[in-house]
Residue, then its C-alpha position, 0 to 999 in steps of 0.5 A: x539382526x541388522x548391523x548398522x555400519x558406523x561410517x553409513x552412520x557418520x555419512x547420513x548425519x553428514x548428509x543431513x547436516x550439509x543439506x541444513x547448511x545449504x537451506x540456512x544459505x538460502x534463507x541467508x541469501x534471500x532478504x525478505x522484508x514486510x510492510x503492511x501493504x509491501x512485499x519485497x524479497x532481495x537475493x543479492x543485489x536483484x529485488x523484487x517489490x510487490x506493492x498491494x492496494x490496501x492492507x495485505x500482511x500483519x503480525x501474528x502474536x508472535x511478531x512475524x509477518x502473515x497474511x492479515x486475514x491470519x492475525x489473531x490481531x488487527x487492533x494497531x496492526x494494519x488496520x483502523x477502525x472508522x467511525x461513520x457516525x457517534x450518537x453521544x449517549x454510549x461510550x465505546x472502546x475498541x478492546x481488540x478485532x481481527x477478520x471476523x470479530x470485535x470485542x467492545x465495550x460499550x458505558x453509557x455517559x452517565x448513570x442509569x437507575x432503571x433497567x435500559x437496554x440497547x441493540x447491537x445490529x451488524x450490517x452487512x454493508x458490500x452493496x450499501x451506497x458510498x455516500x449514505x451506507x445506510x442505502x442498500x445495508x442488510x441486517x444479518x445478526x444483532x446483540x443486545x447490551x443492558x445497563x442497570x444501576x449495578x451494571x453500567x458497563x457490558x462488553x460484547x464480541x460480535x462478528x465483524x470484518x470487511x463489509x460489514x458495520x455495526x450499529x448501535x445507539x438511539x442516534x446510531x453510533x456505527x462503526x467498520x473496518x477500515x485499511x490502515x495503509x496502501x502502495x496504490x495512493x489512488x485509483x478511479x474512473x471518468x466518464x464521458x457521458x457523465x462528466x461531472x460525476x466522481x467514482x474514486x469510492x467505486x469498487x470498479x474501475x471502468x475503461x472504454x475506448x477513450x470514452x471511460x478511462x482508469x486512473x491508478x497511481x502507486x507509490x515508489x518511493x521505497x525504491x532505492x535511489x539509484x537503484x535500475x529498473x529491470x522490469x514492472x507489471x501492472x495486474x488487475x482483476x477483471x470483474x467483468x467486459x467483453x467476451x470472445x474479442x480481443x480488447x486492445x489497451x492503451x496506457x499512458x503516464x499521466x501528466x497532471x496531478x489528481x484527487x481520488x475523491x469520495x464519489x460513488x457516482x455522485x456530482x463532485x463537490x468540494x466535500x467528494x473533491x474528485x477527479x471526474x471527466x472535466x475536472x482534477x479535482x473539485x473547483x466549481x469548473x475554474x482552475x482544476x480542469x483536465x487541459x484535455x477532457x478525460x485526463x492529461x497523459x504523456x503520448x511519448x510514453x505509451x503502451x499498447x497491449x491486446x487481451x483476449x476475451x477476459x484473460x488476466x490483466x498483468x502487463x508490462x509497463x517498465x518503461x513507464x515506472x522507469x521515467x517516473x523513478x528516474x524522475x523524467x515524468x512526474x508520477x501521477x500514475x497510469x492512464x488506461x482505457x481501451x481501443x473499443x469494448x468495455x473492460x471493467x477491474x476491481x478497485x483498491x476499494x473492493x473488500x470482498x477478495x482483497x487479492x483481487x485489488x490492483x498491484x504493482x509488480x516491480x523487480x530492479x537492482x540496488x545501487x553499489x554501496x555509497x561506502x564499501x569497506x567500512x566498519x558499520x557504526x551506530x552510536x552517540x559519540x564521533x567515528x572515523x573510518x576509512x572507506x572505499x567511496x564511490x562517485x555519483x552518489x548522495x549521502x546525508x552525514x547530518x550535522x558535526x560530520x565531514x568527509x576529507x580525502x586519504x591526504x586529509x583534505x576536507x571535501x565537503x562540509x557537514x549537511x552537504x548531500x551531493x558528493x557526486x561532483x567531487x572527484x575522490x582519491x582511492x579512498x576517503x575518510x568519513x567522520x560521523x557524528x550526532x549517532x547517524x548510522x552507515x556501514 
């Protein structure tokens, strides 16, 4: 008979409750928050921020944060649905989707005595043709909807997802899937030998020794002002390219604003208004010219990297996001081509592996606190407190707030943002009104 002895007993709760506070500590320690298309994760002052092409986490029926292929639902959750066209004879509601199915239900606008009937086709749509999706579409399964005098209404559950579309109707109402948010607010290529062409709805983005160049713009704005760049890395996904060679790269910050354009190979239109190798966007050739043919970039900021044959696109390119965050260049995002082969990536517009969409990778380091020592506050009513102020830094009180020093002194006047210029005592009394929050 084995005897347990009470103080080993007393010793593994111990043990056990130690490694629990330890666990809880950490998850404390370490801040993670979700957008539909961002990922950052802060321990302490030190943050990471991934920001992804499109649509890369929803929430599960519970409310947690899970990759979007995960969710039981879409509907409202990261994603929309797009109508490409609408026939006027049916009526449809989107009841509810996720990666692999949507429920309808479809009525007809009117009434119907006798029996009639429709068909539901679903589309596979990956190959179809940007500016006509019916080019190229292949029918993978279809459902049939009645209606009768007794039944004007049906509901259906038919696959679904990415790449694919469903069409109905005598006209052809037709319906997809659609990204509801992305970081990556545009992405491109132009073409020297075909000048007038846009490809901002190409799934590919293609770059040759100056000859076709890559347009990629993100989204910063989630960065904390003040906050210090620490590093940044620019990942694509090679679809295809060179073998065997090393390929050196180019990038540069582009100087001139741009449109992605609707293009899928197509001559630019004021309905695709892309960029394309002479032009920013769609001006019949006026006022929207590239300055240099091929795109405006910074030459003072440029990087140079080789790859060998094929290996992962992941570089670094601080120096770059760093100039765009401490507003020293405007951010019109990164110009890249190579020196002599063709690489080509996948676009924020490639559906069949989101993963492989481009993403930026950024980590740095968030600003002292505007206000330190201070009772955090949310209300209706005014708040005085007393706070460690420091120099340098915005703050937007709203109206009925003010800040004076320890000696009662008003320093700035309510709706004045820039305190920087003010040299405070050691500390600063802050008075909140409106229900703005700090703290």
């Amino acid at each position: 008979m084995e005897v347990i002895s009470l103080s080993n007993h007393k010793m593994k709760i111990w043990t056990i409750l130690i490694i629990l506070m330890v666990v809880n500590m950490i998850n404390l320690a370490t801040a993670i928050d979700y957008t539909y298309s961002s990922k950052t994760e802060c321990n302490g002052k030190v943050c990471n921020k991934v920001l992804y092409s499109g649509t890369q986490f929803a929430k599960n029926s519970k409310g947690n944060w899970v990759n979007w292929q995960d969710a039981q639902s879409l509907k409202d959750n990261g994603f929309a649905i797009k109508y490409l066209e609408n026939d006027g004879t049916h009526k449809i509601e989107v009841l509810d989707f996720n990666a692999t199915s949507i429920r309808v239900k479809l009525d007809l606008k009117g009434i119907t005595i006798f029996p009639y009937s429709t068909d539901l086709k679903v589309l596979d749509i990956s190959k179809s043709d940007a500016s006509n999706f019916k080019l190229g579409a292949v029918e993978l399964s279809k459902q049939t909807a009645s209606f009768s005098l007794f039944s004007q209404s049906q509901t259906l559950t038919i696959p679904f997802g990415y790449n694919k579309a469903i069409e109905f109707g005598k006209n052809s109402t037709t319906i997809i899937l659609q990204d509801a948010d992305s970081e990556n607010l545009a992405d491109g290529w132009v073409d020297e030998d075909h000048k007038n062409l846009n490809y901002g709805a190409d799934t590919i983005l293609s770059a040759t020794r100056f000859e076709d160049n890559i347009f990629i713009k993100f989204n910063l704005s989630s960065i904390p002002t003040g906050s210090s760049i620490e590093n940044a890395l620019l990942k694509l996904t090679r679809s295809g390219g060179i073998l065997g060679e090393t390929v050196t790269f180019y990038i540069y910050p582009i100087n001139n604003s741009w449109n992605e354009g609707s293009g899928d190979s197509d001559t630019n239109t004021a309905t695709i208004n892309g960029t394309t190798w002479n032009e920013r966007w769609y001006s019949n050739g006026t006022t929207s010219n590239w300055s240099v043919k091929g795109g405006d970039y910074y030459n003072k900021l440029n990087l140079t990297y080789n790859i060998y044959e094929g290996s992962p696109f992941n570089v670094n390119v601080t120096k770059i996001v760093v100039g765009w965050h401490n507003q020293s260049i405007e951010n019109y995002g990164f110009f890249i081509t190579t020196s002599f082969y063709q690489e080509t990536y996948y676009s924020k517009e490639y559906s069949t592996v989101t993963s492989r969409r481009p993403l930026l990778n950024i980590t740095y380091t968030l600003p002292p606190s505007l206000m330190t020592n201070c009772t955090a506050y949310s209300g209706t009513g005014n708040y005085t407190t007393s706070c460690d102020c420091l120099l340098n830094t915005t703050l937007d009180l709203g109206g009925n707030s003010f800040i004076t020093n320890t000696s009662g002194t008003l320093i700035t006047e309510a709706n004045v943002t820039n305190i920087g210029s003010w040299k405070l005592e050691n500390g600063c009394k802050i008075v909140i009104g409106n229900g703005r929050r700090f703290g």
